[in-house]
Backbone as CSV, one residue per row, in Angstrom:
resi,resn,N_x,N_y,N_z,CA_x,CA_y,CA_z,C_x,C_y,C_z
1,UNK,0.846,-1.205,0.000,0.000,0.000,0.000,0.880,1.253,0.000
2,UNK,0.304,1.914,-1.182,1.221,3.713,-1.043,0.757,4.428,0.233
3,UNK,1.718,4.580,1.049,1.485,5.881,1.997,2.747,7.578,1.575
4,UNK,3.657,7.420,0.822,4.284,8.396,0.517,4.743,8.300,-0.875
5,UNK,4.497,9.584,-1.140,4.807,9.866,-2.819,5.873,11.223,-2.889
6,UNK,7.185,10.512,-3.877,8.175,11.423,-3.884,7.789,11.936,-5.064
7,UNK,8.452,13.129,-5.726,7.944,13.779,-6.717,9.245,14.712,-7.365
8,UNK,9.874,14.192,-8.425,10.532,15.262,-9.359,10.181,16.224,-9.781
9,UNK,10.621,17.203,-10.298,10.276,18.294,-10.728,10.225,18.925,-12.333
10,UNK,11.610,18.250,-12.617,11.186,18.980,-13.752,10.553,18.022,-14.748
11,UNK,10.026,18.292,-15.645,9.174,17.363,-16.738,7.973,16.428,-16.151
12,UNK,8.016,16.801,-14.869,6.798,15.905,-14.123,5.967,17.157,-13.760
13,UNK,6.216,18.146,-13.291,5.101,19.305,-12.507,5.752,20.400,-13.980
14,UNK,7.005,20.767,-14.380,7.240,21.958,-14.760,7.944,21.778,-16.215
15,UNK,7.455,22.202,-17.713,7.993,21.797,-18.455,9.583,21.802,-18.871
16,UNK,10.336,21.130,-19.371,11.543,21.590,-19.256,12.074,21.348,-21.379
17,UNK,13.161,22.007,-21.706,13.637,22.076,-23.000,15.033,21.881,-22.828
18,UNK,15.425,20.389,-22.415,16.490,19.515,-21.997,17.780,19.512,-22.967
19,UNK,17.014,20.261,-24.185,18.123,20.135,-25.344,18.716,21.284,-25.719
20,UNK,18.164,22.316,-25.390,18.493,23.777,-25.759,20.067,24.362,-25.370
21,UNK,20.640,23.372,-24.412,21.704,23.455,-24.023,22.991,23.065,-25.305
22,UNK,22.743,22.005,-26.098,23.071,21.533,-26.700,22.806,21.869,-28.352
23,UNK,21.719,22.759,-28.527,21.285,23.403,-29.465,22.079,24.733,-29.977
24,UNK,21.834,24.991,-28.649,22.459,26.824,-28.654,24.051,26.730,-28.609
25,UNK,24.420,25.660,-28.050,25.962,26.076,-27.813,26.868,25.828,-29.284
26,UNK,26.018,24.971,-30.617,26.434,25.233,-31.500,26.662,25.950,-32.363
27,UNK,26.193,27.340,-31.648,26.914,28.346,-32.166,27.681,28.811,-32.011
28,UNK,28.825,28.557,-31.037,29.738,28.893,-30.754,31.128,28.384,-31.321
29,UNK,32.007,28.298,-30.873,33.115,27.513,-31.253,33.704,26.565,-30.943
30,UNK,33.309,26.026,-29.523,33.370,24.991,-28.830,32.447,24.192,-28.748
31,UNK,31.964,23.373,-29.456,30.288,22.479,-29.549,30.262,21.419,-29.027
32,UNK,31.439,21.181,-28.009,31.119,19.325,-27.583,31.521,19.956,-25.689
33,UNK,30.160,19.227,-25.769,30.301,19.134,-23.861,31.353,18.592,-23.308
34,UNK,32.111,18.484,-22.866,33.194,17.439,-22.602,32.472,17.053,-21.262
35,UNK,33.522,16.257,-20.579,33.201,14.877,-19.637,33.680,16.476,-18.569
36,UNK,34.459,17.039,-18.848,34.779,18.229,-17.289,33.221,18.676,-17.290
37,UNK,32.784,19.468,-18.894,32.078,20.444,-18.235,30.749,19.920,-17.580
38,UNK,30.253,17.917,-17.837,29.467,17.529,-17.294,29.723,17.519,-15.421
39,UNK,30.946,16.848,-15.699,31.407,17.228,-13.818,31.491,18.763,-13.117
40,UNK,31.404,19.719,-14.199,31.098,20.904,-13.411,29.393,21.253,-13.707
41,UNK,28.836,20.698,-14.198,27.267,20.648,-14.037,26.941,20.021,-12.805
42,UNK,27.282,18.747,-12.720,27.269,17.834,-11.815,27.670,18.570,-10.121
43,UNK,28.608,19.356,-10.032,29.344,19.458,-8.599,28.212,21.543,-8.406
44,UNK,27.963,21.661,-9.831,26.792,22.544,-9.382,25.158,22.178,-8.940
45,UNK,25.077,21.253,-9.501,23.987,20.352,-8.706,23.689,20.144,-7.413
46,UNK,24.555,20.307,-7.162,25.074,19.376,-5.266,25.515,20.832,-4.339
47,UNK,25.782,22.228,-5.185,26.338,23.334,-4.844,27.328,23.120,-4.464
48,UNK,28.560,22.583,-4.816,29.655,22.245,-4.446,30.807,23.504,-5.248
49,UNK,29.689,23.954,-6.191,30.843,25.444,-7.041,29.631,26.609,-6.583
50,UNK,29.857,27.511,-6.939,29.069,28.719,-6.943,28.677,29.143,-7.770
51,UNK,27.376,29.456,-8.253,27.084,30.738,-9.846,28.053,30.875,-10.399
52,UNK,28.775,31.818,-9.864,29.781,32.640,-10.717,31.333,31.715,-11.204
53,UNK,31.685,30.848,-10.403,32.378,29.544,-10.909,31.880,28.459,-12.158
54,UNK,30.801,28.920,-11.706,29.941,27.774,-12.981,29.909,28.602,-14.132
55,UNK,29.296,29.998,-14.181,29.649,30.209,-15.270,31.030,30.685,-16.096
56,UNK,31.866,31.000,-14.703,33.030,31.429,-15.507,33.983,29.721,-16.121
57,UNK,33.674,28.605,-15.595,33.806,27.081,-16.631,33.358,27.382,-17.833
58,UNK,32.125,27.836,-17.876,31.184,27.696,-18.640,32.106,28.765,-20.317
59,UNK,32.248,29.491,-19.175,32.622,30.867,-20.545,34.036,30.738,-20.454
60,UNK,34.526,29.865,-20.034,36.119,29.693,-20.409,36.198,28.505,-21.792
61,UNK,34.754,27.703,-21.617,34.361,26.487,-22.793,34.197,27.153,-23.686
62,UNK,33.272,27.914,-23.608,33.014,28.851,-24.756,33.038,30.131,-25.013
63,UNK,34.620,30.549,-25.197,34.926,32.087,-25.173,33.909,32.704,-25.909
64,UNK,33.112,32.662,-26.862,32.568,33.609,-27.697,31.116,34.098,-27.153
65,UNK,30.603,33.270,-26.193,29.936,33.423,-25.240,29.939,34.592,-24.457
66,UNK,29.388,35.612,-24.237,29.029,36.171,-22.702,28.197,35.304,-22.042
67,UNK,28.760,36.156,-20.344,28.131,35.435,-19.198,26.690,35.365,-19.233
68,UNK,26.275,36.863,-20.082,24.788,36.874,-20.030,24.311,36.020,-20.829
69,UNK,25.259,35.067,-21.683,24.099,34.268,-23.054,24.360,32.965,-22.393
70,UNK,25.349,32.865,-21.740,25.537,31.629,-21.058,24.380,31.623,-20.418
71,UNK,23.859,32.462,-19.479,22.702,32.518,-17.869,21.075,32.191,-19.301
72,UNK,21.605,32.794,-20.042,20.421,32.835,-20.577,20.159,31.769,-21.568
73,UNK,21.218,30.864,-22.153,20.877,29.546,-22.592,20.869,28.725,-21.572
74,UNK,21.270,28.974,-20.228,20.766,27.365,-19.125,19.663,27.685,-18.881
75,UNK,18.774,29.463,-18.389,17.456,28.904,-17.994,16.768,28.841,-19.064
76,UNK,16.988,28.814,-20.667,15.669,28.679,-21.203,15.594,26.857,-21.302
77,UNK,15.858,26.581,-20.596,15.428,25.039,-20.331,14.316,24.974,-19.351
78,UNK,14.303,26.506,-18.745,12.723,26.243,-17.681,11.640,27.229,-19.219
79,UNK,10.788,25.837,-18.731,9.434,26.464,-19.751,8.587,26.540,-19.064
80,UNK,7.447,26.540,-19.464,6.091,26.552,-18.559,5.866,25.587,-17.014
81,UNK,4.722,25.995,-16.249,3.781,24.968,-15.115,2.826,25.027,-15.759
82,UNK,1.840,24.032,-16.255,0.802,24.032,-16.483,-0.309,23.752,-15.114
83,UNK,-1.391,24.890,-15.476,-1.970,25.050,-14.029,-2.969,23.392,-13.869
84,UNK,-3.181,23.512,-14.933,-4.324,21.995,-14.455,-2.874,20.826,-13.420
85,UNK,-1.678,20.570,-13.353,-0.954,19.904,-12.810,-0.706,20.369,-11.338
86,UNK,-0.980,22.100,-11.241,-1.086,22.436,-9.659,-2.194,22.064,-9.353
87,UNK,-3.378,21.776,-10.017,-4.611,21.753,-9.639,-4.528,20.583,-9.035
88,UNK,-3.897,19.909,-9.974,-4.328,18.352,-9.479,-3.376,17.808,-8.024
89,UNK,-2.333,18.929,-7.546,-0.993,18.740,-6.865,-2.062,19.042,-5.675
90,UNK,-2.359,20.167,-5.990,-3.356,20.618,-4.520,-4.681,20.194,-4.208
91,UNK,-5.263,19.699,-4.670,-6.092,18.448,-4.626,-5.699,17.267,-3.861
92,UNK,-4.580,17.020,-4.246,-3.951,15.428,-3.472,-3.456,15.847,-2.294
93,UNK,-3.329,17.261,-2.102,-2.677,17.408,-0.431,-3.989,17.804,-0.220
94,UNK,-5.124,18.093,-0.324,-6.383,18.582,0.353,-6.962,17.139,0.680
95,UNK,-6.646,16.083,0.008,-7.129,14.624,0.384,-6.104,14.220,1.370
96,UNK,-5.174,14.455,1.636,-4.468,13.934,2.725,-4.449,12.834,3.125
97,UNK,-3.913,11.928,1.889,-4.044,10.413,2.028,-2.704,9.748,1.536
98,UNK,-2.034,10.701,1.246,-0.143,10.466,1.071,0.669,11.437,1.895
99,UNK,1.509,11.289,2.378,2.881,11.751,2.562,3.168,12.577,1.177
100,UNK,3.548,13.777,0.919,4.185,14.310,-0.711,5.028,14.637,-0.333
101,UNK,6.488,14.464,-1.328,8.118,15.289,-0.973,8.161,15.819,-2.112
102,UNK,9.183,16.847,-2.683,9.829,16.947,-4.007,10.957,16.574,-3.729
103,UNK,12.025,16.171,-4.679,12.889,15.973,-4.822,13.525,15.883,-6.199
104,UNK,14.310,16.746,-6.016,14.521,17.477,-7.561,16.063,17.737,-7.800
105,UNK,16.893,17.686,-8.959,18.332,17.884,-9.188,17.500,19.035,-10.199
106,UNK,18.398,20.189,-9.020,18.268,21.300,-9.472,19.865,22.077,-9.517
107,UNK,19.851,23.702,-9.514,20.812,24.743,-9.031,20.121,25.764,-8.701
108,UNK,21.098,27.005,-8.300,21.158,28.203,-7.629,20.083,28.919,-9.273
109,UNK,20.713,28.681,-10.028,20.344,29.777,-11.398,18.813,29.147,-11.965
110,UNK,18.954,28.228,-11.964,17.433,27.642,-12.549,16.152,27.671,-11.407
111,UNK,16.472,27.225,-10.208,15.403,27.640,-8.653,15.199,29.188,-9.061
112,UNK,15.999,30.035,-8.983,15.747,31.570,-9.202,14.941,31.698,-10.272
113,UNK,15.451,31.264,-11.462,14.261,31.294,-12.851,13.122,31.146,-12.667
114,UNK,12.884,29.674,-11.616,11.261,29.163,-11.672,11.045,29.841,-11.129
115,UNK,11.193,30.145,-10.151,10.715,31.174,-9.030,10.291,32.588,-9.927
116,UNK,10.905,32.628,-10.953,10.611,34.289,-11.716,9.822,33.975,-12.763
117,UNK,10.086,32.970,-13.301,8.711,32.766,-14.225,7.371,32.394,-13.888
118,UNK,7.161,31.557,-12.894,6.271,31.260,-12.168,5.548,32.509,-11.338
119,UNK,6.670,33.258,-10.543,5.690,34.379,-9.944,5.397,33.580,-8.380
120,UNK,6.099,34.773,-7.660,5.863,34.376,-6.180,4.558,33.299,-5.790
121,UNK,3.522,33.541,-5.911,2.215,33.244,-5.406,2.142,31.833,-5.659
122,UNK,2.576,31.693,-7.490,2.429,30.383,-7.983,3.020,29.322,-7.235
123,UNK,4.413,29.652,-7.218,5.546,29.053,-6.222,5.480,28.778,-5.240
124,UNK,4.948,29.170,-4.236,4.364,29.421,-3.027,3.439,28.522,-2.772
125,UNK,2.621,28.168,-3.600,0.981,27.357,-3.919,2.035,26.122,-4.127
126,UNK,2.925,25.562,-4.979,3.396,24.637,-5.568,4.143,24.098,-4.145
127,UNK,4.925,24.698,-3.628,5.986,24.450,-2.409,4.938,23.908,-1.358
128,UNK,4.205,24.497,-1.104,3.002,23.839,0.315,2.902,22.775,0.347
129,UNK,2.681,22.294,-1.349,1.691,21.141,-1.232,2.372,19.933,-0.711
130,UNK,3.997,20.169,-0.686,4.647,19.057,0.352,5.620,19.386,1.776
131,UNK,5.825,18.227,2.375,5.799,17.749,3.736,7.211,18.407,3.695
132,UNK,8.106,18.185,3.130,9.599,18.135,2.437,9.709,18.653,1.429
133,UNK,10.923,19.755,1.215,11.067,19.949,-0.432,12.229,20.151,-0.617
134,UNK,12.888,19.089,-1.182,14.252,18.799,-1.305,15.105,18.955,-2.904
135,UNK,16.031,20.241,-2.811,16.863,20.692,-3.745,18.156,20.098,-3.420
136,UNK,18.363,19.574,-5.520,19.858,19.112,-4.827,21.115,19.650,-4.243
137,UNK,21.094,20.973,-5.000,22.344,21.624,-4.919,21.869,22.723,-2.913
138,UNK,20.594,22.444,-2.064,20.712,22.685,-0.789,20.999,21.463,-0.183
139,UNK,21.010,20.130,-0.362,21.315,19.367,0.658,22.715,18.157,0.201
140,UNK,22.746,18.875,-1.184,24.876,18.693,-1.283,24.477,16.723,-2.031
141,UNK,23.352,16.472,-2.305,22.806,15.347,-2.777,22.516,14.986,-4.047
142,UNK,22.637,14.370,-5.244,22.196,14.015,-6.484,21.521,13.080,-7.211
143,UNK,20.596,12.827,-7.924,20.240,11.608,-8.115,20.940,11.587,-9.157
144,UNK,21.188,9.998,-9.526,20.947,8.929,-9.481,21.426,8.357,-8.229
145,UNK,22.200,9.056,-7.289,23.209,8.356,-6.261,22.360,7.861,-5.418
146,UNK,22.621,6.755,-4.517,21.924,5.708,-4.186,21.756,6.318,-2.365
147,UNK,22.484,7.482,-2.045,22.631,7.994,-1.104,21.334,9.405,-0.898
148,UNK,21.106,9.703,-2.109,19.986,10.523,-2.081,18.904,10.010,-1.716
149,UNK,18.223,8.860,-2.299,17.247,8.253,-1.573,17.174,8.083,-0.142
150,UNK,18.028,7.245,0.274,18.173,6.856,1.643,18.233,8.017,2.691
151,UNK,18.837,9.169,2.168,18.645,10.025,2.447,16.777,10.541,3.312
152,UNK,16.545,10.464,1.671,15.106,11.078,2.152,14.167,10.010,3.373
153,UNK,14.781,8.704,2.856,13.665,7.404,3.546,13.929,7.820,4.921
154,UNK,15.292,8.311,4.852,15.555,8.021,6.902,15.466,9.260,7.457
155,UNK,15.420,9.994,6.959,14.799,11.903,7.537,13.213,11.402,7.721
156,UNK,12.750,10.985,7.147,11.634,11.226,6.854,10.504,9.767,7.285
157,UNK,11.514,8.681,8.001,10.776,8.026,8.661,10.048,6.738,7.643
158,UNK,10.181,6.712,6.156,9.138,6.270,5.417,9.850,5.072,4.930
159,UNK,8.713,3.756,4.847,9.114,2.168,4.383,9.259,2.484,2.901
160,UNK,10.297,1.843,2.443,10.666,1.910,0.695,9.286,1.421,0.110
161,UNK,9.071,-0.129,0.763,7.869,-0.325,0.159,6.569,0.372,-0.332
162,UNK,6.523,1.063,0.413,4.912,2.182,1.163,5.082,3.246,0.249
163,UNK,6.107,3.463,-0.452,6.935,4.966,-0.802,6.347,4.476,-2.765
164,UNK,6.053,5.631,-3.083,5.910,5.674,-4.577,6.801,6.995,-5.191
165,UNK,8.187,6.707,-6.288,9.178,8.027,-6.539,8.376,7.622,-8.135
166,UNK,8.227,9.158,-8.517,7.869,9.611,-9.841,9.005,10.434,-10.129
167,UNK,9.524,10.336,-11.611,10.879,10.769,-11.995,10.423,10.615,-13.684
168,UNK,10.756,11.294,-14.671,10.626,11.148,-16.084,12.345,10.560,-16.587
169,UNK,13.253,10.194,-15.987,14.323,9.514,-16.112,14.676,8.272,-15.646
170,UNK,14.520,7.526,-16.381,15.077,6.276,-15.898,15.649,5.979,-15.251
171,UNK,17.111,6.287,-15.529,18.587,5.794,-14.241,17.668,6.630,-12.898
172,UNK,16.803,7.486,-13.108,16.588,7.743,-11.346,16.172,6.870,-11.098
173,UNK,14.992,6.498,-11.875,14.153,5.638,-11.254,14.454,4.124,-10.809
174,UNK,15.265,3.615,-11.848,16.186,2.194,-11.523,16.521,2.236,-10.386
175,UNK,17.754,3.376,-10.052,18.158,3.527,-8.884,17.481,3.444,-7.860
176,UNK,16.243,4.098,-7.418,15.529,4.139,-6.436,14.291,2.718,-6.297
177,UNK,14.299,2.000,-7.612,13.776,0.841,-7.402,14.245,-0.265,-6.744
178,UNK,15.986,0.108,-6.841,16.930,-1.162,-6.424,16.941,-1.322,-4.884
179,UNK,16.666,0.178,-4.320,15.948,-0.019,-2.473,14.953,-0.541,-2.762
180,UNK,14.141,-0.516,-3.186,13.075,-1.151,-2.714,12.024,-0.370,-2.943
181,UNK,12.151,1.233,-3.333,10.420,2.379,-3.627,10.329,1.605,-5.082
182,UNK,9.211,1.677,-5.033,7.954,1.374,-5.835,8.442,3.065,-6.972
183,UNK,7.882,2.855,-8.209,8.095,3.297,-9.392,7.374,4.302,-10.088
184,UNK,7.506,4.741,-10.569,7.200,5.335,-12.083,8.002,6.516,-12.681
185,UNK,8.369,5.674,-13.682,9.231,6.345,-14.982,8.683,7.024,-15.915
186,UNK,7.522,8.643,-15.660,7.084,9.073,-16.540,6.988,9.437,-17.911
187,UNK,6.483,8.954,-18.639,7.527,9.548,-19.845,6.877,10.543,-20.534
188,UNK,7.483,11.486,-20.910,7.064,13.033,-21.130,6.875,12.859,-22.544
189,UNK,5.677,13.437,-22.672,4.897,13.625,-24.080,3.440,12.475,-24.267
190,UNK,4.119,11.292,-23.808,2.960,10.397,-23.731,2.453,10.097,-22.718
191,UNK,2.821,10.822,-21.160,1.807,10.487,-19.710,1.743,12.016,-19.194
192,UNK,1.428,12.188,-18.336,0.795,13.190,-17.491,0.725,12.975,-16.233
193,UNK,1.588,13.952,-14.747,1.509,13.294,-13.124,-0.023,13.256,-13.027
194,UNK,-0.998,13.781,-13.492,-2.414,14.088,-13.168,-2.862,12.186,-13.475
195,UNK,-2.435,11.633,-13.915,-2.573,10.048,-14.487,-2.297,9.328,-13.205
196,UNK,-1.829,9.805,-11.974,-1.081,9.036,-10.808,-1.294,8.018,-10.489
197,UNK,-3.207,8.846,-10.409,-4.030,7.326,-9.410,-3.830,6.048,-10.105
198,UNK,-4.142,6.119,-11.677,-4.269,4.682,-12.601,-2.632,4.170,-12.323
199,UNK,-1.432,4.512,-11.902,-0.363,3.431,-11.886,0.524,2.977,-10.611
200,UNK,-0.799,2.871,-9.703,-0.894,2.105,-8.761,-2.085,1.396,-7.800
């Protein structure tokens, strides 16, 4: 039986444009991500660099770049919230028949975005609706790592079994199946979180 439901963020509640990173930077002169600048994505995840470290990696990859086109090709990867998905978010905490967390691999520059595209109020409405709301780059944690989960299970008191993690990425979700939470691997374009109840 589900008593707690974890919840990703992006591509599950908030649309995201995962490729634009990879789109835009071919205009530059440097067009291949290398394996560093994924480990300096990665150690900004966890806040282990700062803004201004991240982007000055960033614009040392790609001199032809300013800082401002850099800031401004990572957040246009935040796109829309569609409101029918808060609707349905705040609904399930007005039934009060799960435990809800977020848990999300985020940063410093993209949290600020949502927060500005969204609009205080929205944000505000979205954040309530759980018990816990867990950013990676505030609690120094990442998924896929097998330490993030466990993380949340033992703060938070909750049986793997009992526990349902929604994620639109696989390797999260593997990962967090191999404890023992119960599943779903959304997949964006052909499901919807508002679908919850039917996949369990």
């Amino acid at each position: 039986m589900i008593k707690n439901i974890i919840f990703d963020f992006g591509d599950v509640f908030i649309n995201l444009d995962k490729e634009i990173v990879f789109r835009e930077m071919q205009k530059y002169e440097n067009p291949e991500l290398t394996p560093k600048l994924l480990e300096v994505s990665n150690a900004y995840e966890i806040g282990a660099i700062t803004t201004d470290a991240f982007v000055k990696e960033l614009n040392n990859a790609f001199p032809k770049a300013s800082a401002e086109e850099i800031i401004s090709v990572w957040n246009g990867m935040i796109l829309d919230f569609p409101d029918h998905r808060l609707e349905f978010l705040e609904q399930l905490t007005k039934e009060n028949t799960y435990r809800l967390f977020l848990l999300s691999n985020t940063n410093a520059l993209h949290i600020a975005h949502v927060m500005e595209s969204m609009g205080e109020q929205k944000y505000n409405r979205f954040k309530k609706c759980f018990e816990q709301f867990y950013l990676s780059h505030e609690i120094a944690l990442r998924k896929p790592n097998t330490d993030i989960y466990e993380f949340v299970l033992k703060e938070n008191d909750l049986n793997a079994i009992e526990t349902l993690f929604v994620d639109d990425t696989s390797e999260n979700t593997e990962a967090a199946n191999k404890l023992g939470i119960k599943t779903w691997n959304l997949l964006v374009g052909k499901e919807d979180v508002t679908q919850l109840k039917s996949k369990f």
